[in-house]
Backbone as CSV, one residue per row, in Angstrom:
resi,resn,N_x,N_y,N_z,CA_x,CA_y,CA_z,C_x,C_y,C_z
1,UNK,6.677,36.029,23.293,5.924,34.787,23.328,6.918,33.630,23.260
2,UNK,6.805,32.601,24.178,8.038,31.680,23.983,7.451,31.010,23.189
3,UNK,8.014,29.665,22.669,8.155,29.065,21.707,7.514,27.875,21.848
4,UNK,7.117,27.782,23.299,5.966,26.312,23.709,4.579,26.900,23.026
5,UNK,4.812,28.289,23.505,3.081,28.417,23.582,2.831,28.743,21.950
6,UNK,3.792,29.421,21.363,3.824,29.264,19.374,3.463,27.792,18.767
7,UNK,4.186,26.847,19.334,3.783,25.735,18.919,2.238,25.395,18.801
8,UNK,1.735,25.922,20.342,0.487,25.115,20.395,-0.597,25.868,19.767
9,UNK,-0.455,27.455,19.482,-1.173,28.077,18.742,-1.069,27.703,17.244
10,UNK,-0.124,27.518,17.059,0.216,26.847,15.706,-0.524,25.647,15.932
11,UNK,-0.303,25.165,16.154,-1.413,23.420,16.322,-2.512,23.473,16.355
12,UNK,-3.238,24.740,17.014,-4.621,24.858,17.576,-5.179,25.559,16.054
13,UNK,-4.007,25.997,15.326,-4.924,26.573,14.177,-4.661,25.516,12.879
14,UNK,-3.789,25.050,12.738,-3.753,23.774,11.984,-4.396,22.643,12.321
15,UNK,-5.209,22.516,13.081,-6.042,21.396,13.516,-7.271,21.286,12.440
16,UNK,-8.296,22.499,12.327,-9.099,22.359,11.318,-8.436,22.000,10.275
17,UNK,-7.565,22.570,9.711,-7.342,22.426,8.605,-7.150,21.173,7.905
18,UNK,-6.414,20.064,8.965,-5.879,18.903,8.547,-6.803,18.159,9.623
19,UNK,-7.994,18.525,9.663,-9.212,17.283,9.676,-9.854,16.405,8.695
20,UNK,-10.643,15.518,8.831,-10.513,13.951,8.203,-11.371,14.933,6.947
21,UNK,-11.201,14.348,5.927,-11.751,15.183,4.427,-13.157,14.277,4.223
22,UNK,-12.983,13.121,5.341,-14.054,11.772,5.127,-15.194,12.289,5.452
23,UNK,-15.164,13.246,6.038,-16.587,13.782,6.965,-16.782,14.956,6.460
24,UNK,-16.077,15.853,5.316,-16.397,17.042,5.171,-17.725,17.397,4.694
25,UNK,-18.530,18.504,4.949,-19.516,18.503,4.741,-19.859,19.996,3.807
26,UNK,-20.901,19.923,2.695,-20.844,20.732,2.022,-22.291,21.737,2.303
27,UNK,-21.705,22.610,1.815,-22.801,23.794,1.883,-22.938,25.059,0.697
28,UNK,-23.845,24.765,-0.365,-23.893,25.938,-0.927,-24.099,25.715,-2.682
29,UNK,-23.748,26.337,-3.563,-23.818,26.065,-4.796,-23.279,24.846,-5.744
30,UNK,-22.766,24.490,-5.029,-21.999,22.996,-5.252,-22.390,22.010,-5.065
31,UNK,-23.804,22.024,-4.692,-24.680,20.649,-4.330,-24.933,20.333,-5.463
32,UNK,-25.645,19.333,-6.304,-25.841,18.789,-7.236,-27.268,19.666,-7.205
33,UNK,-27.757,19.786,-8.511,-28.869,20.447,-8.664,-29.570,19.189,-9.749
34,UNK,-28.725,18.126,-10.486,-29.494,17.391,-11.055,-28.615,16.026,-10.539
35,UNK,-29.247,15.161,-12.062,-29.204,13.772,-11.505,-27.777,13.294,-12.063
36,UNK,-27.322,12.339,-11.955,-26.270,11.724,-12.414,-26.324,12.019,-14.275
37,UNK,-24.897,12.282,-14.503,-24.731,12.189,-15.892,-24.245,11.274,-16.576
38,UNK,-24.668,9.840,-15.477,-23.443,8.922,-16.405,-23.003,8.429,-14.894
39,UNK,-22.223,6.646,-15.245,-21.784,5.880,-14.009,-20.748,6.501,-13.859
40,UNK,-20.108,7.208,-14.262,-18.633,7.655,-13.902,-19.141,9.318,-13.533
41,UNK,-19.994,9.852,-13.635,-19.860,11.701,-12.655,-19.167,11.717,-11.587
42,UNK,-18.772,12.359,-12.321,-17.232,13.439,-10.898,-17.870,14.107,-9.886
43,UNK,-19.336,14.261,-9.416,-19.966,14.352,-8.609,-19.840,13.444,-7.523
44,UNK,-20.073,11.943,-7.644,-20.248,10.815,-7.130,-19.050,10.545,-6.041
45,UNK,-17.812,10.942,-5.966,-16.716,10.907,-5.094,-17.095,11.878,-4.327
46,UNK,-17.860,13.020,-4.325,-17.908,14.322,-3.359,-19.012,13.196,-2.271
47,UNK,-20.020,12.379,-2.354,-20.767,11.487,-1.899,-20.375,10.166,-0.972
48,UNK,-20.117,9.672,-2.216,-19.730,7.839,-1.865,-18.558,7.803,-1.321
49,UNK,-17.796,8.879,-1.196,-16.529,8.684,-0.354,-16.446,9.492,0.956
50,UNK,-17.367,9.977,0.990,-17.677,11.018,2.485,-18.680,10.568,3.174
51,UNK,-18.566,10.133,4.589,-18.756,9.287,5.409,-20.486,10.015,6.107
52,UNK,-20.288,11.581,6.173,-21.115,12.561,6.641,-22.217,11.935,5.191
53,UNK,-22.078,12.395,3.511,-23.283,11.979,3.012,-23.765,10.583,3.206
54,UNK,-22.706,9.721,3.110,-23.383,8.215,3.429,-24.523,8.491,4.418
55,UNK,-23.603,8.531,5.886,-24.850,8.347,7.108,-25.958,9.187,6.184
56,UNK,-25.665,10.387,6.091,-27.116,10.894,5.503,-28.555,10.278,4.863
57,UNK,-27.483,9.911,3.669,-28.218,8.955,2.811,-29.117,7.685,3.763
58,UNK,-28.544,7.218,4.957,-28.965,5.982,5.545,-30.057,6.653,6.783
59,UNK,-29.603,8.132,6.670,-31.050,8.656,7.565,-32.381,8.975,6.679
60,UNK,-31.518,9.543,5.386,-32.944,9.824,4.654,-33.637,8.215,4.117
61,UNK,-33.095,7.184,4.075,-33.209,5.825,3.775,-34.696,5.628,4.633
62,UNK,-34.561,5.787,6.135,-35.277,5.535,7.175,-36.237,6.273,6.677
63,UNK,-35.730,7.907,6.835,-37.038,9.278,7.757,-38.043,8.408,6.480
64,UNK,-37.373,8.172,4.728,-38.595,7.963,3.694,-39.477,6.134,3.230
65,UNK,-38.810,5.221,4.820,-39.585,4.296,4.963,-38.858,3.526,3.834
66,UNK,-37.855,3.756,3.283,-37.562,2.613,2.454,-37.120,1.125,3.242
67,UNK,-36.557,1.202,4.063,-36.310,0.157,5.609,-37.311,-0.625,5.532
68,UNK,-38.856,-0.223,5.320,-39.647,-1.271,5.689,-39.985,-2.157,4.494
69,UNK,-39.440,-2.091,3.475,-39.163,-3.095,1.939,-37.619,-3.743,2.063
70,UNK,-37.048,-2.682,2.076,-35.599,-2.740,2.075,-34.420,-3.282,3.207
71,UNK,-35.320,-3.717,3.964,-34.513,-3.949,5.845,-33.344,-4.959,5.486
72,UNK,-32.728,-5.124,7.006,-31.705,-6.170,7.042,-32.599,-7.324,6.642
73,UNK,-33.739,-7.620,6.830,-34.302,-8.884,6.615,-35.048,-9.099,5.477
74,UNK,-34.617,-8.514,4.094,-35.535,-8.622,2.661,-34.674,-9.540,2.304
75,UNK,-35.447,-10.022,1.157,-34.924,-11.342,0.523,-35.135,-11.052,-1.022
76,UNK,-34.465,-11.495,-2.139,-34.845,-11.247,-3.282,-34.243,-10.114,-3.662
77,UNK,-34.823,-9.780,-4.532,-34.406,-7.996,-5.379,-35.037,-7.111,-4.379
78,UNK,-35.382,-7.054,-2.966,-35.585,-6.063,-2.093,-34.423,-5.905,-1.361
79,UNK,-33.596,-7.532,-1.192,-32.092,-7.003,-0.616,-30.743,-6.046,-1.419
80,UNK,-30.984,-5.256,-0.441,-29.383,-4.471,-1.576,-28.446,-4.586,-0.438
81,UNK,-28.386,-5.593,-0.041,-27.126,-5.553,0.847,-26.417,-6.687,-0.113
82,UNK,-26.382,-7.434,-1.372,-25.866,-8.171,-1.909,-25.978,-7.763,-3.491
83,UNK,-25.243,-8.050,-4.069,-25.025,-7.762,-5.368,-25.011,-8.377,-6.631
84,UNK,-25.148,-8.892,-7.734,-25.651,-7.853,-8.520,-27.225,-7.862,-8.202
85,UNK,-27.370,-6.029,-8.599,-28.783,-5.751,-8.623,-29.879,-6.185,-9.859
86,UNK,-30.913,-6.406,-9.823,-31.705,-6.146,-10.955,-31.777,-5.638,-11.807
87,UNK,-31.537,-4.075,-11.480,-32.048,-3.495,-12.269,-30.573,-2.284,-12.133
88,UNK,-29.622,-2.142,-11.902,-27.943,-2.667,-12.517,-27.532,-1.512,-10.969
89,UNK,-26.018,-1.445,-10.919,-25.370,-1.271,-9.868,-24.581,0.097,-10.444
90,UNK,-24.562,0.658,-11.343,-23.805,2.282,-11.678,-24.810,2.875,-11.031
91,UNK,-24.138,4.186,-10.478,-24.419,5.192,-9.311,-25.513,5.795,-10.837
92,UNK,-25.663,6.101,-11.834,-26.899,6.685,-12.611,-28.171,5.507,-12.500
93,UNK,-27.602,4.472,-12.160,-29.033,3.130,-12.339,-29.397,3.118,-11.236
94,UNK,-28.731,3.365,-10.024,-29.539,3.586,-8.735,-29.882,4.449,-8.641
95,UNK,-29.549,5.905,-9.164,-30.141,7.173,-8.823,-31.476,6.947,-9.453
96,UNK,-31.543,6.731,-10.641,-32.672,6.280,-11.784,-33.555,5.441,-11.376
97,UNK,-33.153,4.749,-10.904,-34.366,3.628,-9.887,-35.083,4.322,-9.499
98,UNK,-33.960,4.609,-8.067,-34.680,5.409,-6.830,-35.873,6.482,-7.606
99,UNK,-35.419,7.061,-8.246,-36.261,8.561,-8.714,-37.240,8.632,-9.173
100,UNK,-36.946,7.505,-10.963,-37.842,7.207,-11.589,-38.745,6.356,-11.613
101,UNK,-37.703,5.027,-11.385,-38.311,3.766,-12.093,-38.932,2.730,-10.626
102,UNK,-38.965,3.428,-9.737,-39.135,2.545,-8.766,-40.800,2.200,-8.723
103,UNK,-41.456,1.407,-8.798,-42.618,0.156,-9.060,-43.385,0.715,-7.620
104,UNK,-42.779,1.295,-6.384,-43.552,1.722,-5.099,-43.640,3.046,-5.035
105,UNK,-43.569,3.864,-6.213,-43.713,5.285,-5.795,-44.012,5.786,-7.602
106,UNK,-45.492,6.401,-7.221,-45.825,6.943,-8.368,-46.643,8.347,-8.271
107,UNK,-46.001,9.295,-8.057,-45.040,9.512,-8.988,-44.065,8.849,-8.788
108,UNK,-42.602,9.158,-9.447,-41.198,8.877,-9.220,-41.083,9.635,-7.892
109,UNK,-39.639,9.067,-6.724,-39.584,9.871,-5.960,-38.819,11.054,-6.041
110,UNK,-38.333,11.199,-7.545,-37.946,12.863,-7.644,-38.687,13.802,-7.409
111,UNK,-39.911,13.688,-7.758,-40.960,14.793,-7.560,-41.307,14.793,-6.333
112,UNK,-41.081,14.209,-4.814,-41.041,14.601,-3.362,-39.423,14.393,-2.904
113,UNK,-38.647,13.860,-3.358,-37.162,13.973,-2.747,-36.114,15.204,-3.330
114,UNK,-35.639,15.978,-2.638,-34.711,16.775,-3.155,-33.613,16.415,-3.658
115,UNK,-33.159,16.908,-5.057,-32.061,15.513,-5.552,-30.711,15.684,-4.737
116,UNK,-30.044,16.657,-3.707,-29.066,16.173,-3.244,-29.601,14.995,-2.514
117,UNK,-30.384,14.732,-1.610,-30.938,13.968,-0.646,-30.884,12.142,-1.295
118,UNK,-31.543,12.692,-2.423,-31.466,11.689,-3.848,-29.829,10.946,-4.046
119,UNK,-29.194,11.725,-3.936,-27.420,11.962,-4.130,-27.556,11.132,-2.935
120,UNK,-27.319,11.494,-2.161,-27.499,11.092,-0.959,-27.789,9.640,-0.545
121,UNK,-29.395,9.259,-0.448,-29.380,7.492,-0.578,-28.999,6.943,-1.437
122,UNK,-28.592,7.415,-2.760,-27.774,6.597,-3.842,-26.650,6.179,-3.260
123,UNK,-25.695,6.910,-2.220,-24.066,6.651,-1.495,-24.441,5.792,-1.006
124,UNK,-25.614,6.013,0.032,-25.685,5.376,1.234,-26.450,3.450,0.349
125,UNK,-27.551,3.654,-0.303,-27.814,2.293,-0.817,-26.717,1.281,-1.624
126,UNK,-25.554,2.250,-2.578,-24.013,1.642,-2.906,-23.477,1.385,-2.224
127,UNK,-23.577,1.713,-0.722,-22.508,1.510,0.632,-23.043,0.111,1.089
128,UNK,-24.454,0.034,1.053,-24.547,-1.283,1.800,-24.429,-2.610,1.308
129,UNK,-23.589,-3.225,0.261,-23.204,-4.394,0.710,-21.636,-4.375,1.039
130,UNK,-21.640,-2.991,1.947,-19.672,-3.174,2.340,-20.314,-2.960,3.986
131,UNK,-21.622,-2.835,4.626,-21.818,-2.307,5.877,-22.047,-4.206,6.422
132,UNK,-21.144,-3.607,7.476,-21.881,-5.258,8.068,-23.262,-5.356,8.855
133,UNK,-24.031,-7.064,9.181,-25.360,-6.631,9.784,-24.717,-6.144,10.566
134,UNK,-24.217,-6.130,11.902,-23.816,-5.303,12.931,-24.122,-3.792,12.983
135,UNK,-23.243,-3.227,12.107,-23.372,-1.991,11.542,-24.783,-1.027,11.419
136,UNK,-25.147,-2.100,10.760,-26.087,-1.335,10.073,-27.420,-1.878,11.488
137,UNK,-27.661,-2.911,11.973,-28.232,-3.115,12.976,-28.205,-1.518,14.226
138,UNK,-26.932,-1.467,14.280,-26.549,-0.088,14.938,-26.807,1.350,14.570
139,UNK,-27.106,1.352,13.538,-27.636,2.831,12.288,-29.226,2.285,12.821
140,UNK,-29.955,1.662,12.487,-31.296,1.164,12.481,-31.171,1.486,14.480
141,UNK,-30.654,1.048,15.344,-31.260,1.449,16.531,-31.153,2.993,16.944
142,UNK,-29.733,3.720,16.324,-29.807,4.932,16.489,-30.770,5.528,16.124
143,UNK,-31.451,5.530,14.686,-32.351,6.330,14.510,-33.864,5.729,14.928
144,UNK,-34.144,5.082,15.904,-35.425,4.469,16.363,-36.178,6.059,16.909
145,UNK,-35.638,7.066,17.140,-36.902,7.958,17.908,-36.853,9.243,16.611
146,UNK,-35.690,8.741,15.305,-36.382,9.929,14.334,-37.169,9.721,13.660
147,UNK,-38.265,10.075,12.987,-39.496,9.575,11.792,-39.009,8.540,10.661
148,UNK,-40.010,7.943,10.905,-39.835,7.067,9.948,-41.195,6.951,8.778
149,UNK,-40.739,6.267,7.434,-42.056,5.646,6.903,-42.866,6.514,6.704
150,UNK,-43.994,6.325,7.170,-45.668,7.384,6.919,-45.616,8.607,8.141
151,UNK,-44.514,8.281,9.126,-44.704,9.671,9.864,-43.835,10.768,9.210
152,UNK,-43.405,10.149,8.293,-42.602,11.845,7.716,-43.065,11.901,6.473
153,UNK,-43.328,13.167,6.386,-43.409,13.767,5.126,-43.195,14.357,4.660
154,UNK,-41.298,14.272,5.095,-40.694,15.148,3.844,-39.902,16.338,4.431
155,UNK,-39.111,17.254,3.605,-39.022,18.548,3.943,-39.905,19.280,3.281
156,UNK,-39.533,20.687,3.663,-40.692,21.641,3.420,-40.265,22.202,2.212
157,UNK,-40.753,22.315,1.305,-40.177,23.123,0.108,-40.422,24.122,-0.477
């Protein structure tokens, strides 16, 4: 075997390996099974720093209609594209919102959201006052033909 074609097999198998860690995506016992333990969980970097849960978080944002309170165009304590929040800005006070304490969903939406998913729009709702409108204008047209609001209901559990 000459030594061109070693190289490139060598390359072709080091390629996964030294792909972006920004997008890695998880699968399996390592998902969060509960809620935040605190603003500092060592959970919260496997999330808010991986680009794959963000978007997530900003699809499950949509499929569960929070967009239509929450849009580029709310004003008040419905905008979270600006900061400080109401009701406070540690990754346990947004999870806690979202789950528990939120004033539009009673039950809490823990009892219909699965808490990675939960994990999930917590990244993606901390991400947005770093997304520009642009951005996020562009997330909002991509997902125009997946469910939104009252047409989804959910996964299956």
């Amino acid at each position: 075997m000459n030594s061109l074609r070693r190289a490139f097999l060598a390359g072709m198998i080091a390629l996964p390996v030294a792909s972006c860690s920004a997008e890695s995506r998880t699968a399996g016992p390592d998902l969060p099974q509960t809620a935040p333990n605190g603003a500092q969980d060592p959970r919260a970097a496997a999330y808010e720093r991986n680009l794959y849960q963000v978007a997530q978080g900003g699809r499950y944002f949509t499929w569960y209609g929070c967009g239509s309170c929450h849009g580029g165009n709310a004003r008040g304590a419905l905008n979270l594209s600006d900061r400080p929040w109401l009701h406070g800005g540690d990754l346990d006070q947004v999870y806690g919102f979202i789950a528990d304490r939120h004033p539009g969903a009673q039950p809490g939406y823990a009892a219909r959201i699965p808490t990675e998913q939960l994990w999930q729009i917590t990244a993606y709702v901390r991400n947005l006052p770093r997304l520009t409108p642009e951005r996020r204008r562009r997330q909002d047209l991509d997902q125009v033909g997946e469910p939104q609001g009252s047409n989804w209901s959910g996964p299956v559990r």
